[in-house]
Each structure stands twice: as C-alpha cells, then as structure tokens.
matplotlib code that plots the C-alpha trace (Angstrom):
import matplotlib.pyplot as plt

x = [79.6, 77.5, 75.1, 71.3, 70.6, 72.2, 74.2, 75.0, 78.2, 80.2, 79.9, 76.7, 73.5, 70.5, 67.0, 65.2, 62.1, 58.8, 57.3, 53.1, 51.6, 50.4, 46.9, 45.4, 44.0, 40.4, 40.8, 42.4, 39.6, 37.0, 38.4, 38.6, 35.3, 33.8, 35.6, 34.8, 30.6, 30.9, 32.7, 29.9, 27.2, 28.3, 28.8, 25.1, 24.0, 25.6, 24.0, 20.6, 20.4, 21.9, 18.6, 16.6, 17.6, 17.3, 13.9, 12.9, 10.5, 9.2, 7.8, 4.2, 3.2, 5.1, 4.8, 8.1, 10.3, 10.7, 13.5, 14.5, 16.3, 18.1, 21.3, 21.4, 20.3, 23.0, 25.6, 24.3, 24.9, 28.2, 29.3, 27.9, 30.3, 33.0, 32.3, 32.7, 35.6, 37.2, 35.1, 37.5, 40.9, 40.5, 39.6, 42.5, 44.8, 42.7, 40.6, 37.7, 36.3, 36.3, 35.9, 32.2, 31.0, 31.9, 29.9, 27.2, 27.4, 28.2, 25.0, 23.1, 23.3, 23.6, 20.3, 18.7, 19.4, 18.7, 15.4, 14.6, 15.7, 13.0, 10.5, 10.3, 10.8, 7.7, 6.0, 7.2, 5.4, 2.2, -0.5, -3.0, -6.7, -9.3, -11.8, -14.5, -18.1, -20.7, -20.1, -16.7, -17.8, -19.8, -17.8, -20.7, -22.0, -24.4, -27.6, -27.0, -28.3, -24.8, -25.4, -28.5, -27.6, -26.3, -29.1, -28.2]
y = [39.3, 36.3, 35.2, 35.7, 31.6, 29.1, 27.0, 23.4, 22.9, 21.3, 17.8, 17.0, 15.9, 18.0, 15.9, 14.1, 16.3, 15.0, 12.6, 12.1, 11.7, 8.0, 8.1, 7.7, 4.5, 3.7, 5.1, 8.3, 9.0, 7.7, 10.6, 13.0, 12.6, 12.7, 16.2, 17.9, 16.6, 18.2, 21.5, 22.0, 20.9, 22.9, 26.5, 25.7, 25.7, 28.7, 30.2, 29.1, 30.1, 33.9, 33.9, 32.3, 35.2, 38.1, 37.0, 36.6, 39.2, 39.1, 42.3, 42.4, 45.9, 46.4, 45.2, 42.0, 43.0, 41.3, 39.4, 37.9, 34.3, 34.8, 35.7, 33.3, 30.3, 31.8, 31.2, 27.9, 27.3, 29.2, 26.1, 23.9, 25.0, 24.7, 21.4, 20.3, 22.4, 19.8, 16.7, 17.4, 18.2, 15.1, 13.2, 14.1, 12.7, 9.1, 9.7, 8.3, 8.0, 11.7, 12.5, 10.7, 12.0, 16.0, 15.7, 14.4, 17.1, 19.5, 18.3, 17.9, 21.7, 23.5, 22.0, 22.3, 26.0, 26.6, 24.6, 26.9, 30.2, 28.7, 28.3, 32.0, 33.3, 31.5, 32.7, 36.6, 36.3, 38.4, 35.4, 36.0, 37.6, 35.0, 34.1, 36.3, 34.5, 33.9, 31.2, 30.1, 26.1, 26.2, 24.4, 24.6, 27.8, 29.5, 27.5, 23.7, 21.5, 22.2, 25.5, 25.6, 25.9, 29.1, 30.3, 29.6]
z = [-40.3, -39.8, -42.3, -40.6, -41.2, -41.0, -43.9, -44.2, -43.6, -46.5, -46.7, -44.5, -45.8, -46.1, -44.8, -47.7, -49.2, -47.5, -49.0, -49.3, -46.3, -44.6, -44.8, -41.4, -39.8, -38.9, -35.4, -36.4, -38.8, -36.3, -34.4, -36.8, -38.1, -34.9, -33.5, -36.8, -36.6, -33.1, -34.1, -36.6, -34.6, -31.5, -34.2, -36.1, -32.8, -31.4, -35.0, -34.0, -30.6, -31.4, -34.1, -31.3, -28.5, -31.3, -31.9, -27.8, -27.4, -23.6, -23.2, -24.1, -23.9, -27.4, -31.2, -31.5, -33.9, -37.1, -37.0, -40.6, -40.4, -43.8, -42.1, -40.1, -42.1, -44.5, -41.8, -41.7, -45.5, -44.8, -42.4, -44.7, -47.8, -44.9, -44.1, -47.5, -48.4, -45.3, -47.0, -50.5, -48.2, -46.8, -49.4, -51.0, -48.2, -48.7, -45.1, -47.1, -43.4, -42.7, -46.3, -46.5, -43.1, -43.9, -47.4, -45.5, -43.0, -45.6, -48.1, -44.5, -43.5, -46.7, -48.4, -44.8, -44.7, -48.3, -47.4, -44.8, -47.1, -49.6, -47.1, -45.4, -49.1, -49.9, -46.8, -47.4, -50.7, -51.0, -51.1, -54.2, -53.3, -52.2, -55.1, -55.0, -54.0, -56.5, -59.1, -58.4, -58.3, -61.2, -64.0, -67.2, -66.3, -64.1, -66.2, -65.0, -62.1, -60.7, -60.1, -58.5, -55.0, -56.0, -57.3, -61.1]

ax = plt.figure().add_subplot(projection="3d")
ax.plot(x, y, z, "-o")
ax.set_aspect("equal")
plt.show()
C-alpha cells in the first residue's frame, strides 16, 4: 500500500514556514484602493437602483405602492461594515493607503445610510395636531394691547 500523500524523503529539507508578508508599495495600494472604491460604488449602486425600480410606479390608473427604503439603506450600511471590515485587514498588513481609503468609504456609506434610516423614521412619525386658533400668540394673556387683534 501507498501512503495517500506524500512524505519527505529522508534527508531533504522541508520549505521554510512563511514569513510576514512585504507590505505593498504605493502603486499596489493605489490599485487596491481604487478596485475596492469601485466594487462598492458599483454594489451601492446596484442597491439603489433595485429601490429605485421597486418604487417605479408608471401606471396611473392605480394607488403606487409603498415602497419602504429601510432594507435597502440597510444594505447600504451592510457594505459599509464591509468596507471597514477590509479597512482593519489591511491595516493590519501595513497598506495604510488602502487602510485610510476603506474607513472613509466605510464611515462614508454607513453614517449616510444610517442618515437616511433617521430621516424616513422621522418622516413616518405621526406629526403632532396643529395649534388650535384663538389665542395661541398671546404671551400675557387675552387682556393686553398684544392681544387685541384677536379680539382680547
């Protein structure tokens, strides 16, 4: 029977255990940086045009559906924690280059999306009544010069 894998023959060498890695030079990171900017670009923007196209409502004969933009501005955030999940990889491997320009990619689209959750939370909110009319202006009271337009 043959052993399944292979064994070093007596008396050679087996290769040296890798070492850490050479960080990468300016170019490389250059590189890096930029194909990583355009792979999130290019899948925020896929995001926002699938939201765009479920909201497209061309038939005017019927109510548009509502269409919330929490899931989708959570998949944005969901990039965003990706991006900077890369931003600490690399800066671990020294690629301070590519490090730098995925937390500012990853701080860009997370607080923008988070912005945007904040934003259509505060416009689902039920707005408070209207003041009812009468003496809403009147600061001293219904008996003072202030009042008198109101008939106070």
């Amino acid at each position: 029977m043959t052993p399944s894998s292979p064994s070093p023959r007596p008396g050679s060498r087996l290769p040296p255990p890798a070492g850490p890695r050479e960080p990468l030079g300016p170019l490389a990171q250059f590189g890096v940086a930029l194909g990583l900017i355009v792979l999130e670009l290019t899948l925020t923007a896929a995001v926002l045009l699938v939201w765009f196209f479920a909201a497209l409502h061309l038939d005017p004969g019927t109510p548009a559906p509502e269409v919330s933009p929490a899931p989708y501005l959570l998949t944005v955030v969901a990039i965003g924690v990706g991006a900077g999940a890369v931003a600490v990889t690399w800066g671990r491997r020294r690629a301070w280059g590519v490090a730098l320009t995925q937390g500012l990619m990853a701080a860009l689209l997370t607080c923008g999306a988070l912005v945007g959750l904040a934003y259509e939370g505060r416009d689902a909110a039920p707005q408070p009544p209207a003041p009812a009319p009468g003496m809403v202006g009147c600061r001293s009271g219904d008996h003072s010069q202030e009042c008198a337009h109101l008939g106070g």
